[in-house]
N, C-alpha and C positions, 0 to 999 in steps of 0.2 A: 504494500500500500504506500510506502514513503518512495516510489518510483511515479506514484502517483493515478495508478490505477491499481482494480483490485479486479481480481479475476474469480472464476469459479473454484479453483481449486483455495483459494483464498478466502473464501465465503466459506466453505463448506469444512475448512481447518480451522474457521471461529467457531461457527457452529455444534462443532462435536465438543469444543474447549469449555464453551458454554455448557452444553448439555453436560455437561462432568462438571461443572459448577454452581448449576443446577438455574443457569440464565436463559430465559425466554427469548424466543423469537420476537418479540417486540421489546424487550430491555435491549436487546441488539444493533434494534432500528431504532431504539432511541437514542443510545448514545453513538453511534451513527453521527442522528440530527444534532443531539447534542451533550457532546465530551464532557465527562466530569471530571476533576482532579484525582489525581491518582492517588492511593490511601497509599501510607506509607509502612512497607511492609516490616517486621520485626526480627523473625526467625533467619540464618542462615540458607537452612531449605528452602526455606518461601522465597526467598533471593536467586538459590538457587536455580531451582523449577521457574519461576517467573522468566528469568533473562532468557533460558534455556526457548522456555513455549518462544518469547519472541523470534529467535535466531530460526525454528524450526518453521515461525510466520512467516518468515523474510525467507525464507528459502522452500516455500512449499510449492513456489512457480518456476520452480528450477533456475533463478534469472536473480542473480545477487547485481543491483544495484549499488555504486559508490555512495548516494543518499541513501540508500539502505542502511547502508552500514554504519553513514555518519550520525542517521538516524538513533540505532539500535546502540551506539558506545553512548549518546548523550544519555540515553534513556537509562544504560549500564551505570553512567554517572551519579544520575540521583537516586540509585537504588545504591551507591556505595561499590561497585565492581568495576576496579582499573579496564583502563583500555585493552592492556595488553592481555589479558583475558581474554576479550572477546576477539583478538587474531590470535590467539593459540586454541581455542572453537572452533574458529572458521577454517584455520587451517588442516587440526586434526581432524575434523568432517571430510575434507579432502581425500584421506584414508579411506574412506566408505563408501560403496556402490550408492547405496541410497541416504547419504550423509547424513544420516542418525548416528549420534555419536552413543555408543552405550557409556552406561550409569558410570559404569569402575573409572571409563576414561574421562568424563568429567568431570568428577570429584576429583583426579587426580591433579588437572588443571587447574581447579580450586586449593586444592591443599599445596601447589606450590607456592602459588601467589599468596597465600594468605596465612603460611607457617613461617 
């Protein structure tokens, strides 16, 4: 979406995100119309998982965007997650047919930067 379009496969990777969060089809298209401030998350995990769903948002149209990306570190920023985190993601995603990075190798990424 920070490319500026949103496509199906885009829509329907909120969608499922939602539905596992237990958000409606119209909480959807509300904040769509209109965005609310982001609550500020607490726990590690939840920083974790969070940053993660976006990178997995930003790349579910197969098409990584440079405002993608500039996008997703500002974002990494107020959530407290160095830059260079989110190119040691993107680049380990490289390793991966279907760039899902599994769990061990994330954490691992996190445990450097942040031990």
């Amino acid at each position: 979406m920070a490319d500026g379009k949103i496509n199906s496969f885009e829509i329907e990777f909120i969608q499922r995100l939602a539905k596992r969060m237990g958000i409606s089809d119209r909480e959807i298209i509300d904040l769509f119309e209109s965005p609310e401030p982001s609550q500020k998350m607490f726990s590690e995990v939840e920083r974790i998982s969070h940053f993660y769903k976006l990178i997995l948002m930003m790349n579910i149209d197969n098409e990584t965007h440079e405002s993608e990306i500039v996008t997703l570190k500002n974002f990494g920023l107020k959530m407290g997650i160095r830059p260079g985190v989110a190119d040691q993601i993107l680049y380990k995603m490289e390793d991966y047919e279907d760039r899902l990075l599994p769990a061990n190798e994330l954490l691992k990424i996190f445990k450097i930067y942040y031990n």
